[in-house]
C-alpha positions as CSV (number, residue, x, y, z in Angstrom):
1,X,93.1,98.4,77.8
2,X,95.0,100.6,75.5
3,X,92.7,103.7,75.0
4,X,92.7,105.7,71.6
5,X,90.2,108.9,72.3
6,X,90.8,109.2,76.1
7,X,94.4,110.4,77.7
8,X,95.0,108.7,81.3
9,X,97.9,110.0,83.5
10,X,98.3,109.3,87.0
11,X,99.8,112.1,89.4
12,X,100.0,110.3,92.9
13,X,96.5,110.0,93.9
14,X,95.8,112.2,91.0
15,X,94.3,110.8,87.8
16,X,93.5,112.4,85.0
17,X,91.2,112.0,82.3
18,X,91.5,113.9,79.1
19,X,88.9,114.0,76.0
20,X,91.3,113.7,73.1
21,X,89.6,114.1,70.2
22,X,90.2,118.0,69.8
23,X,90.1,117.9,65.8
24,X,85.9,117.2,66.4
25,X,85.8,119.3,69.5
26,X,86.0,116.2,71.8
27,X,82.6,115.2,70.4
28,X,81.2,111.9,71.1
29,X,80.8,108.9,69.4
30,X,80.4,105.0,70.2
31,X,84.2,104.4,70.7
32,X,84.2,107.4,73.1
33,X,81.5,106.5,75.2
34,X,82.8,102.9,75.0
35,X,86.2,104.2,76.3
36,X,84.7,106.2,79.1
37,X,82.6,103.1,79.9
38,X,85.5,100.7,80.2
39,X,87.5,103.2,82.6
40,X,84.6,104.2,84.7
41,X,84.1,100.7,85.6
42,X,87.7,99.4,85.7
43,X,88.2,102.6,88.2
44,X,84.9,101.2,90.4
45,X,86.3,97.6,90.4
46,X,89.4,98.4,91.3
47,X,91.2,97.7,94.9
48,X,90.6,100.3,97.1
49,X,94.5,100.6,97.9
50,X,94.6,100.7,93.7
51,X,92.6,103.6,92.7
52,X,93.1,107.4,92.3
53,X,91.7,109.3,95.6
54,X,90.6,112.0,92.6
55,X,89.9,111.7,89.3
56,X,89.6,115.1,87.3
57,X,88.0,114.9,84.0
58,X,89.0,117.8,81.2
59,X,89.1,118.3,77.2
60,X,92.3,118.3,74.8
61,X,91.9,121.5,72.2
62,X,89.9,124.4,72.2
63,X,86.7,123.1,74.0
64,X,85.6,120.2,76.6
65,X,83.1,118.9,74.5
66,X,80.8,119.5,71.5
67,X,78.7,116.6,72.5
68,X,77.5,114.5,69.4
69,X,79.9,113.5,66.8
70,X,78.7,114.6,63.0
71,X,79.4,111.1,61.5
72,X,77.9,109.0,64.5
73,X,75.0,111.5,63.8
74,X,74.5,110.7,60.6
75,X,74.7,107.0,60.7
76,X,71.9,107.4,63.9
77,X,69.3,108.5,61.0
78,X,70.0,105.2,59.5
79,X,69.4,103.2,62.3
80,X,66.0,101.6,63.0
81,X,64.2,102.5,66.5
82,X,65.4,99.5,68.3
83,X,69.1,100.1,67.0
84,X,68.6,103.8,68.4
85,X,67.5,101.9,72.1
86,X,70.5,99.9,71.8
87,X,72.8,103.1,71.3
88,X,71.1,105.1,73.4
89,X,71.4,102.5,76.6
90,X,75.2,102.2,76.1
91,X,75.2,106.3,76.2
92,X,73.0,105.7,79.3
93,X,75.6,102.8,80.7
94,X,78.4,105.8,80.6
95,X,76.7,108.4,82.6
96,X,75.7,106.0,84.8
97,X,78.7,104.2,84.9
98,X,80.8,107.9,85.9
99,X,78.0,109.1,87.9
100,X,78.4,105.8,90.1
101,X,82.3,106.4,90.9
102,X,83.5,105.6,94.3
103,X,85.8,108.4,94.5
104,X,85.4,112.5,93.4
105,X,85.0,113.4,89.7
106,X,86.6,117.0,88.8
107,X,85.1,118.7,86.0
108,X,87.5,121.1,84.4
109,X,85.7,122.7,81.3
110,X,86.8,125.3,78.9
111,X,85.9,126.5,75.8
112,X,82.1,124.5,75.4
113,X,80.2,121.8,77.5
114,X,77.5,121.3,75.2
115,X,74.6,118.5,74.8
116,X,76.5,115.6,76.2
117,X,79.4,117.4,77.5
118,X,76.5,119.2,79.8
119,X,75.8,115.6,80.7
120,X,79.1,115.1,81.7
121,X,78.8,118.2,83.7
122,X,76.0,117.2,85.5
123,X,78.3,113.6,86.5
124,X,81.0,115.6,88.0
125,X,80.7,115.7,91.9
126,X,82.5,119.4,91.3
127,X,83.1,121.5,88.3
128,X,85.0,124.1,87.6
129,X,84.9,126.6,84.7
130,X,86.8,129.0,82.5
131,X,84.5,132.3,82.9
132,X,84.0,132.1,79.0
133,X,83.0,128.7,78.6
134,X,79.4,128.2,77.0
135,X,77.1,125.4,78.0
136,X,74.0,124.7,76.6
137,X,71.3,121.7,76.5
138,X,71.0,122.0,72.4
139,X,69.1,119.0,71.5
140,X,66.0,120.4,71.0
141,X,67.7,122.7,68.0
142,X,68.3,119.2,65.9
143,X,64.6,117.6,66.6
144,X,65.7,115.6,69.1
145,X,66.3,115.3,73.2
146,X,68.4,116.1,76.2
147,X,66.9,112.2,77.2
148,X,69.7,110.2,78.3
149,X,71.5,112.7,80.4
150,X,67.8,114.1,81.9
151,X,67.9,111.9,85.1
152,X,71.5,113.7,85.8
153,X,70.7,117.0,84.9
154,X,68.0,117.0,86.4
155,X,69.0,116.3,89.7
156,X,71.8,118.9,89.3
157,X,69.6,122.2,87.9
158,X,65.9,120.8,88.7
159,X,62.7,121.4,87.1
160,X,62.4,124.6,86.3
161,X,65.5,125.8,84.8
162,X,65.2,122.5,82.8
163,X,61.6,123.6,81.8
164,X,63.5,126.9,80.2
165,X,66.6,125.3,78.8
166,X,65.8,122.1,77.8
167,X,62.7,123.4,75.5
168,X,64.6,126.3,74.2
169,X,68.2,124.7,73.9
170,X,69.4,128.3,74.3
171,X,73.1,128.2,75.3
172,X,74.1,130.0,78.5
173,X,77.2,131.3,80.3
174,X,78.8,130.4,82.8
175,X,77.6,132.2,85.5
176,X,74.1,131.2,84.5
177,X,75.3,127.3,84.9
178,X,76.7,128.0,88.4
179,X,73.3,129.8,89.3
180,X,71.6,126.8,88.2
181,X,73.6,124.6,90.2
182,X,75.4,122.7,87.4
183,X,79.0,123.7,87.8
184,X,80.2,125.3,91.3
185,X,83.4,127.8,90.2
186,X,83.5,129.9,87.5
187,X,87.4,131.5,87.2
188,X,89.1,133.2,84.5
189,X,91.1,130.5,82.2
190,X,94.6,131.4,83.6
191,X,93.5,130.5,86.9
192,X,91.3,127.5,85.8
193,X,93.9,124.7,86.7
194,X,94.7,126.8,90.1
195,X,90.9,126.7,90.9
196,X,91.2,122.7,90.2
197,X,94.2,122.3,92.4
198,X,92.2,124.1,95.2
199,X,89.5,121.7,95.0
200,X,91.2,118.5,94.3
201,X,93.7,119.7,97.5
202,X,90.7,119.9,99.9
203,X,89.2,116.3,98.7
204,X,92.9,114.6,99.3
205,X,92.4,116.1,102.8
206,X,89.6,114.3,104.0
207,X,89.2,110.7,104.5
208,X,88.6,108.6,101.2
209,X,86.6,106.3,102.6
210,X,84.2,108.7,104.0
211,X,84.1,110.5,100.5
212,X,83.1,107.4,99.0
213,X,80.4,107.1,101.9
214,X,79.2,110.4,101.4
215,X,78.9,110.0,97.4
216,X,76.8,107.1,98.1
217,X,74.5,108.5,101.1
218,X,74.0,111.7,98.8
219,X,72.3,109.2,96.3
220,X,70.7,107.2,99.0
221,X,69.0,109.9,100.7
222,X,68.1,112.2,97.8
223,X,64.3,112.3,97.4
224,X,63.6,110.0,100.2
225,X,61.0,111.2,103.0
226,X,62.8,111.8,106.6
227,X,60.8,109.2,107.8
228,X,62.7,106.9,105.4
229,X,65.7,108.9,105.5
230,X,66.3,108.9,109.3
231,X,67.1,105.1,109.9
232,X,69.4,105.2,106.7
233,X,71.2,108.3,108.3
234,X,71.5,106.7,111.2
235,X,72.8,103.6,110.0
236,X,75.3,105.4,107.7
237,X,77.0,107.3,110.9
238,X,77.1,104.7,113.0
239,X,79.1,102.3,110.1
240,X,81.7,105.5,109.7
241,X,82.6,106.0,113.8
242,X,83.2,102.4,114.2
243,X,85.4,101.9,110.9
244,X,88.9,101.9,111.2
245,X,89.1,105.4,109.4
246,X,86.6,106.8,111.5
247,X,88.3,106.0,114.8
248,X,91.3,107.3,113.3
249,X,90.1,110.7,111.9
250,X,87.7,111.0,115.3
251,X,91.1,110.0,117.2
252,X,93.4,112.6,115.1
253,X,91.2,115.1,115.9
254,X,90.7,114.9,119.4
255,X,94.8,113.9,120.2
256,X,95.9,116.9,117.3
257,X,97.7,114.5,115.2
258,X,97.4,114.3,111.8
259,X,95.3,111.2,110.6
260,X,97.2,108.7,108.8
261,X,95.1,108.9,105.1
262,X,97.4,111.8,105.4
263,X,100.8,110.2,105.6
264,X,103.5,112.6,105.7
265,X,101.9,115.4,103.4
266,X,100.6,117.9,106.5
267,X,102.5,118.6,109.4
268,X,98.9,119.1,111.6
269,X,95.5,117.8,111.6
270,X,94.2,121.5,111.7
271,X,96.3,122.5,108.4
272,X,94.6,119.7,106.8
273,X,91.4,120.3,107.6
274,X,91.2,124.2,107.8
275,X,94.2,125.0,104.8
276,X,94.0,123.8,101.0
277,X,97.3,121.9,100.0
278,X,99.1,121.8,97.3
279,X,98.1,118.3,95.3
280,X,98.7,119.6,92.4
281,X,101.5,121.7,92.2
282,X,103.6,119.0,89.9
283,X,100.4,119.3,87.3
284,X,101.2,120.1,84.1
285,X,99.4,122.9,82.8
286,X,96.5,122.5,80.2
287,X,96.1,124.8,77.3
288,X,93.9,125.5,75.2
């Protein structure tokens, strides 16, 4: 599928999703949240052998995202309550459908991440920021609510800074949104795409498999008692030590060899476990 509002390249096990709609501010409408949709799931179904080992999600322009389009907006008001459901659950499908992805989402945000663009935030395994960017959950200012991105949100800043910014739809910095858990780094913007490297470089080190396993037991485990949690855990470990990556990273590690998800890139397992590489060092950089 040829896609009109998102840019895809692929760098090696790099892939890279771009917002392009920067003459609305990447803002979202049906066509974008169908497009994101269709390549969240095409990237899910895909062979394991096919698919990126990292995907790293940004914005074209001066922002990542504005959130709501104007125009798709307007024609909401028009719709009747059950057209709104409809809507709504495709927006849902999207989150969902990103928040579900078998390998690391990279959030590189610039500029503004605001309503849904928080909510793409809060999808991102990892996010990274330009020290100026503002955020905000701003539904409330239009009469309306933070609902479809709530359940990821919430499990990203938890109940009580949702309590404050949620109901006030104040917009925050930066530094408040790594206090609060929803991005992790917060750099100047010359050094954003550095700070993404530096990341996506420690993710290509580990075993993708495991990553996957470890996306998936995060979501497993989250708000399950030990007592429920325990067999699970259990279960989960003793399906990674007997897989064939497994016994090869377990193997690397104790012969000092590299493990072979590395291939040729790392000349010892301890550089790839203890030093960053260099996985992006042929990525173009992104501007504002």
């Amino acid at each position: 599928m040829g896609y009109r509002y998102l840019s895809i390249s692929r760098d090696g096990p790099i892939e890279r999703v771009v917002l392009n709609r920067p003459e609305v501010r990447n803002a979202f409408n049906e066509h974008v949240i169908s497009e994101l949709t269709h390549w969240a799931n095409a990237c899910s179904k895909a062979p394991v052998g096919a698919r990126p080992r990292v995907v790293v999600l940004s914005g074209a322009g001066p922002m990542f995202s504005a959130g709501a389009d104007v125009a798709w907006m307007a024609k909401q008001i028009e719709y009747s309550e059950e057209e709104n459901v409809r809507d709504a659950a495709e927006a849902s499908q999207m989150f969902q459908a990103l928040d579900a992805l078998p390998v690391p989402l990279v959030g590189r945000i610039h500029g503004a991440a605001l309503g849904g663009g928080c909510g793409l935030a809060a999808v991102c395994d990892i996010v990274v920021a330009d020290e100026n960017a503002i955020f905000g959950f701003t539904e409330v200012k239009l009469g309306i609510l933070p609902a479809v991105i709530s359940p990821f949100a919430l499990a990203k800043i938890g109940r009580s800074a949702a309590r404050e910014l949620f109901l006030t739809g104040a917009r925050f910095s930066a530094v408040r949104a790594k206090e609060i858990g929803l991005i992790h780094a917060v750099v100047p913007f010359a050094e954003l795409d550095d700070a993404v490297d530096r990341f996506t470089s420690e993710l290509l080190s580990a075993g993708p498999e495991a990553i996957g396993a470890a996306k998936a037991l995060i979501a497993e485990v989250w708000g399950q008692p030990i007592s429920s949690a325990a067999p699970l855990t259990a279960r989960a470990i003793a399906a990674r030590r007997v897989s064939q990556e497994g016994q090869d990273g377990l193997r690397a590690f104790l012969e000092k060899r590299k493990p072979g998800w590395l291939g040729t890139k790392s000349d010892t397992t301890e550089d790839a476990v203890g030093t960053p590489g260099r996985g992006g060092q042929n990525r173009k950089k992104q501007t504002p």
